[in-house]
N, C-alpha and C positions, 0 to 999 in steps of 0.2 A: 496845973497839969498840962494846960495848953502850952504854954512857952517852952517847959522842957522836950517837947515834941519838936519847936522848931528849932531849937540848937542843933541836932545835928545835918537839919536840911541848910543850916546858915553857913554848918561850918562845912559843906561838901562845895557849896559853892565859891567860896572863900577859899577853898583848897585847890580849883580848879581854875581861877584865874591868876591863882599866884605862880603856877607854872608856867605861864605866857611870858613872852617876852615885847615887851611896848613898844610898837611901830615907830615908825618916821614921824606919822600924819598923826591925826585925832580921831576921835570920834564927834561927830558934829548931833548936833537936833535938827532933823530932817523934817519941816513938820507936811513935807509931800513925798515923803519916803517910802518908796514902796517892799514888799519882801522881797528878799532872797536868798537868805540859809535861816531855818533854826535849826537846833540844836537837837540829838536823839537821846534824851535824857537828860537830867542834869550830871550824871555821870560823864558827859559827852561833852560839857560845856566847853572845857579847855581847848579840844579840837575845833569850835565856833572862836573862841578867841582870838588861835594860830590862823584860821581864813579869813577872821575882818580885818586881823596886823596883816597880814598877805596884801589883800584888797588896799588897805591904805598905802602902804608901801608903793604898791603900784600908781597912786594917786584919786583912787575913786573917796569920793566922799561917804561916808559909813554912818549909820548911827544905827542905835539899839532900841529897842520898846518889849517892856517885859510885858508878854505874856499869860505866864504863870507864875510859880518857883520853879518850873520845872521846862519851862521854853521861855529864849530870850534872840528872837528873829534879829539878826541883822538886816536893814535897810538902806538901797540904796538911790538914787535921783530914780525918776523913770527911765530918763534919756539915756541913762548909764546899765539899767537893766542888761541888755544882750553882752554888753562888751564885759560884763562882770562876771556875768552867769557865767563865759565862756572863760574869762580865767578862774574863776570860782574852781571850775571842774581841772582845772591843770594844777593849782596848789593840790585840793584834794587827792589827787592821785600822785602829782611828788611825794606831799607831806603823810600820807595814807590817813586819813583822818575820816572819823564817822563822823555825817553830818547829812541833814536835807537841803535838798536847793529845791526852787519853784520852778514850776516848769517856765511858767508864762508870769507875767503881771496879774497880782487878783485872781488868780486861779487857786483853787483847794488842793490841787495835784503837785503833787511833788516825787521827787525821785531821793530814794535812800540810798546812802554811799556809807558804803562797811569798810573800813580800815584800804582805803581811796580805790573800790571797786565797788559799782554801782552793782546793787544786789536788785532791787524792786522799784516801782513807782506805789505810790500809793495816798491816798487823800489824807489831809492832814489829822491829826490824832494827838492826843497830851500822851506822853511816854512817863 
């Protein structure tokens, strides 16, 4: 009974990175990787996909750490923190994408961005 429950959390997620389209760069193991998007849902995931292909595109080095099944933060260097966050917030609002970004390094706070219009800030939470 258990397994049939996560079929369809397996296959929402498998739905929503197949619409991505694969960067330049990669996604690396940061193992001093700090936050800076997850994701507002797993519904949401694909919009986290299209701003870490962004970010690498751009050349930031990216990697992923799940969470949950239901948050999957992209990470990026510390030293790259500021200059990320700050194009973070420019794809989001070209690409209109729901997504959280961190305010700061190591912070709980975060700011909610509704289809690339930041709606609230508010402390982290599993969606």
């Amino acid at each position: 009974m258990r397994n049939i429950l996560l079929i369809p959390v397996l296959l929402s997620l498998l739905c929503g990175c197949a619409n991505h389209h694969t960067a330049v760069g990669r996604t690396d193991y940061l193992p001093t990787g700090t936050d800076l998007a997850v994701n507002l849902g797993v519904e949401r995931y694909g919009d986290l996909c299209r701003l870490r292909d962004g970010l690498i595109a751009a050349g930031f080095r990216c990697g992923e750490r799940a969470m949950s099944l239901n948050a999957a933060p992209i990470l990026v260097l510390p030293e790259d923190f500021g200059k990320a966050q700050t194009l973070a917030r420019k794809i989001i609002i070209r690409d209109s994408l729901t997504v959280r970004i961190w305010k700061s390094p190591g912070s709980a706070e975060l700011e909610v961005w509704d289809h690339g219009r930041k709606s609230r800030d508010e402390e982290y939470k599993f969606y």
